[in-house]
C-alpha positions as CSV (number, residue, x, y, z in Angstrom):
1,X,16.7,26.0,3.9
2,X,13.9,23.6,4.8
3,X,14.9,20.8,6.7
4,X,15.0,17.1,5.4
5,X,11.8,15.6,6.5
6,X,11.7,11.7,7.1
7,X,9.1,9.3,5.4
8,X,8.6,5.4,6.3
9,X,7.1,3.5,3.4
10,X,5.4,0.5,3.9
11,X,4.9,-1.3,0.7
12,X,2.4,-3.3,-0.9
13,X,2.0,-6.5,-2.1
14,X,4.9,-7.7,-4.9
15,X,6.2,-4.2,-4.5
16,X,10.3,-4.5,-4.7
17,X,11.9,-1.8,-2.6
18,X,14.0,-0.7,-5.0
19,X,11.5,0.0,-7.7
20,X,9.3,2.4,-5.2
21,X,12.3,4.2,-4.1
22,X,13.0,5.5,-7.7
23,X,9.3,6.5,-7.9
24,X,9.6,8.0,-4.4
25,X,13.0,9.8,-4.6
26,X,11.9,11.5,-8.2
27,X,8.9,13.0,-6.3
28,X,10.9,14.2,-3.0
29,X,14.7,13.8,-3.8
30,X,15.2,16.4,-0.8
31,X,13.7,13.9,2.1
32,X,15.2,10.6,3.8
33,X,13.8,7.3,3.3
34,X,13.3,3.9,4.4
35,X,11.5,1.3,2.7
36,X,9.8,-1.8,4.6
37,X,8.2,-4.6,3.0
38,X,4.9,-5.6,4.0
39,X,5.3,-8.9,5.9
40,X,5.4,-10.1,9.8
41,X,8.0,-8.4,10.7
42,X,6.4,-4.8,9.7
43,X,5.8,-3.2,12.8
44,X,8.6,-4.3,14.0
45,X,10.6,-3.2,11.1
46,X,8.6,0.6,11.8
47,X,9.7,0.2,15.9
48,X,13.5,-0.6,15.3
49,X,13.7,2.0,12.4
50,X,11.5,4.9,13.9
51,X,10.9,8.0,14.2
52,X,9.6,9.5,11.4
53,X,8.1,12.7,10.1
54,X,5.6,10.7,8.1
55,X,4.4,6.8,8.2
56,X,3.0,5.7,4.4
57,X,1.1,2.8,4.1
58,X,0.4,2.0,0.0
59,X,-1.9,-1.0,-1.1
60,X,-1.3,-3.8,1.3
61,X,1.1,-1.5,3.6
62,X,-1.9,0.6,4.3
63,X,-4.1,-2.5,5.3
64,X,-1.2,-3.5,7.5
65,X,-1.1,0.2,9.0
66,X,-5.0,-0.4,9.9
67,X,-5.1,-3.1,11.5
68,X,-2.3,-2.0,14.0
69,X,-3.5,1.5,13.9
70,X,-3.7,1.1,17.9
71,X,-0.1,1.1,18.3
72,X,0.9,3.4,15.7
73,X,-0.3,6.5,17.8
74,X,2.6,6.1,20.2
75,X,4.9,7.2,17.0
76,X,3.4,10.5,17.2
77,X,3.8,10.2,13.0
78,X,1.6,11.5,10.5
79,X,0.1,8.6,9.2
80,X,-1.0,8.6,5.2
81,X,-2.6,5.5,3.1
82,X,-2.4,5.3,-0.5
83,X,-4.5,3.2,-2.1
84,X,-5.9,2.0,1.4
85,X,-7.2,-1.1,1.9
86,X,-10.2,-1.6,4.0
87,X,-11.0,-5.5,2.7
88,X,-9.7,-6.6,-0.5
89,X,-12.8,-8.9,-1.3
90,X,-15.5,-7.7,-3.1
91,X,-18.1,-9.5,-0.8
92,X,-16.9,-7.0,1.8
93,X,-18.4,-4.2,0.1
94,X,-15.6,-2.1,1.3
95,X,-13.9,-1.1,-1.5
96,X,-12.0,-4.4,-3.1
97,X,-13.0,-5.3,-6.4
98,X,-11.5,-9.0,-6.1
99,X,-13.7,-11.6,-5.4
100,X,-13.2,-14.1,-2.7
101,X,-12.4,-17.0,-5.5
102,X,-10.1,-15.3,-7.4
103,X,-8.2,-14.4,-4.5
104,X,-8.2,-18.3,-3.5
105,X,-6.5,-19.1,-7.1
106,X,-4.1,-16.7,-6.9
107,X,-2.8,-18.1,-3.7
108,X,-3.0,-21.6,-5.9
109,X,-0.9,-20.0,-8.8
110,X,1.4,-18.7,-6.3
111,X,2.3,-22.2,-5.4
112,X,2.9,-23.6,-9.2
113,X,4.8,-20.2,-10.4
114,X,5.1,-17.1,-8.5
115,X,6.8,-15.1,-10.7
116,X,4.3,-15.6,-13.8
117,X,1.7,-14.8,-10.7
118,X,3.4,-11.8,-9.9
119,X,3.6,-10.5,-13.9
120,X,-0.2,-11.1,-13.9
121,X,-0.5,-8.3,-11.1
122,X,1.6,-6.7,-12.3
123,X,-0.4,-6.3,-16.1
124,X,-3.7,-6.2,-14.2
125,X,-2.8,-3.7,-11.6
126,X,-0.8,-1.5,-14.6
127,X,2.0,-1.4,-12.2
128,X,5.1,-1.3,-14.7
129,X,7.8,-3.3,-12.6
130,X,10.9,-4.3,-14.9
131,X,11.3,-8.2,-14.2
132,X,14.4,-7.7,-13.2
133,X,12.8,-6.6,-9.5
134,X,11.7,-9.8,-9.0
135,X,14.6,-11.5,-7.5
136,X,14.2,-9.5,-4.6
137,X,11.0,-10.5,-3.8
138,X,10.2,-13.5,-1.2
139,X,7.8,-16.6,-2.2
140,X,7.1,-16.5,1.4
141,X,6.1,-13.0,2.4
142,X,4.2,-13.0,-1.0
143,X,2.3,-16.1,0.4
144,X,1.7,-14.2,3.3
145,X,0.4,-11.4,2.3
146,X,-2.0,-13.2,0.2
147,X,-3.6,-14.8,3.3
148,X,-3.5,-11.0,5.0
149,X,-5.7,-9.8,2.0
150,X,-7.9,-12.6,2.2
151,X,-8.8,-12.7,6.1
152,X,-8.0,-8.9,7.4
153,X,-10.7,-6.8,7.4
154,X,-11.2,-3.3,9.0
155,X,-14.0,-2.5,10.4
156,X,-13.2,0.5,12.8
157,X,-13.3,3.9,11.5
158,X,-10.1,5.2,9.8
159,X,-8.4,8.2,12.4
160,X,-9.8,11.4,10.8
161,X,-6.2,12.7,10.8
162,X,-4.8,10.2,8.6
163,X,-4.4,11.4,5.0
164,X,-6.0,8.9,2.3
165,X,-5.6,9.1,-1.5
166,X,-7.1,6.6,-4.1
167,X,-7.4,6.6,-7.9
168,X,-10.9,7.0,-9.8
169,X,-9.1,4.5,-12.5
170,X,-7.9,2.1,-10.2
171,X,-8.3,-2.1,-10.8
172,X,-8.6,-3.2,-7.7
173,X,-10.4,-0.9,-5.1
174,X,-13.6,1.5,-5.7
175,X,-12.9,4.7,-4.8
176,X,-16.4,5.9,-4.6
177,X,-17.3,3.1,-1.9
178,X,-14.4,4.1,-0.2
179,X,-14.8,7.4,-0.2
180,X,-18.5,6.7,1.4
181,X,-15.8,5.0,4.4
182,X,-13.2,6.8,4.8
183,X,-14.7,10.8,4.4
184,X,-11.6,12.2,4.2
185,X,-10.3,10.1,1.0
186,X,-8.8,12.3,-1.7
187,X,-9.7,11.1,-4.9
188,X,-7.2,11.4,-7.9
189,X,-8.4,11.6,-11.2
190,X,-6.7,9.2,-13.3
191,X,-4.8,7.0,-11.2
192,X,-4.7,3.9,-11.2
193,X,-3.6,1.1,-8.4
194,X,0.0,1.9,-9.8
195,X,2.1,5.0,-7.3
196,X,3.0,7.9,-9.6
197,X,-0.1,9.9,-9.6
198,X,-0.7,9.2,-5.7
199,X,2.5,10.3,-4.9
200,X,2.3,13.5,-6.9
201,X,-1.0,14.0,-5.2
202,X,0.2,13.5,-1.6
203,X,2.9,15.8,-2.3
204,X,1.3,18.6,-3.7
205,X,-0.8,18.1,-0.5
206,X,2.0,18.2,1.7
207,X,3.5,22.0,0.2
């Protein structure tokens, strides 16, 4: 019998832990996971949690996982990025489809009502999140990660051993540019920015 591998998933934006572990756990029901949300405490959520077989960073997470890729050798993990983020804004010309402005309202919106801010996402990113979810979600850390999207940019090269998967169909990043990036980048026909179809790819990768 194969043994139980171990996966750390570091979310993205909005993303409520308990909705991405019933997309996760229906894809690998076998494996053990944990579930961080992406905030300041991240890495050192990943430290006091860690080791793990496997270290996925989706949307945001996988911006997060970037910029500290540095220190994320020393986990001796295999590191994978769904739906990576390279820099969300369109002026980057690395992939985002937002532009700069619209990102700058958001953050505005956030203020007045975060939950109808959230729902917007939600509907533009074709993420199907119950509202239910939101309660567990922190004005806060969404604030935060707001600002992370708007000022982190990579601009190293992605390690060619980490595994990357992004959907032709998705809202918010341009899979072509990145896949001009990041040469490794498996591209998944269909998908959009919402999970389902990126996790069935990465595990049908992983057999």
């Amino acid at each position: 019998m194969n043994k139980a591998r171990t996966f750390a998933w570091v979310l993205g934006w909005a993303i409520p832990p308990a909705w991405f572990k019933t997309r996760v756990e229906k894809e690998y029901p076998l494996d053990h996971h944990r579930f961080i949300d992406a905030s300041q405490d991240t890495l050192k959520d990943l430290s006091l949690k860690a080791p793990f077989d496997f270290i996925v960073g989706y949307s945001l997470g996988s911006l997060i996982l970037l910029n500290e890729a540095s220190h994320l050798r020393f986990y001796k993990s295999r590191v994978i990025l769904l739906a990576p983020i390279l820099g969300f804004s369109l002026e980057e010309n690395l992939g985002g489809k937002i532009e700069r402005t619209e990102l700058k309202y958001t953050k505005r919106m956030l203020k007045q009502s975060w939950m109808n801010t959230v729902e917007s996402f939600y509907t533009r990113s074709q993420l199907f999140i119950s509202a239910k979810y939101l309660e567990s979600l922190n004005p806060d850390t969404l604030s935060w990660g707001l600002s992370e999207l708007e000022s982190v940019v990579i601009r190293h090269k992605v390690p060619e051993s980490w595994s990357c998967f992004c959907g032709t169909q998705d809202s918010l990043l341009d899979a072509a540019i990145l896949k001009s990036k990041i040469p490794q980048l498996i591209v998944v026909q269909h998908a959009t920015h919402a999970p389902e179809l990126l996790l069935k790819a990465l595990k049908e990768s992983l057999v």
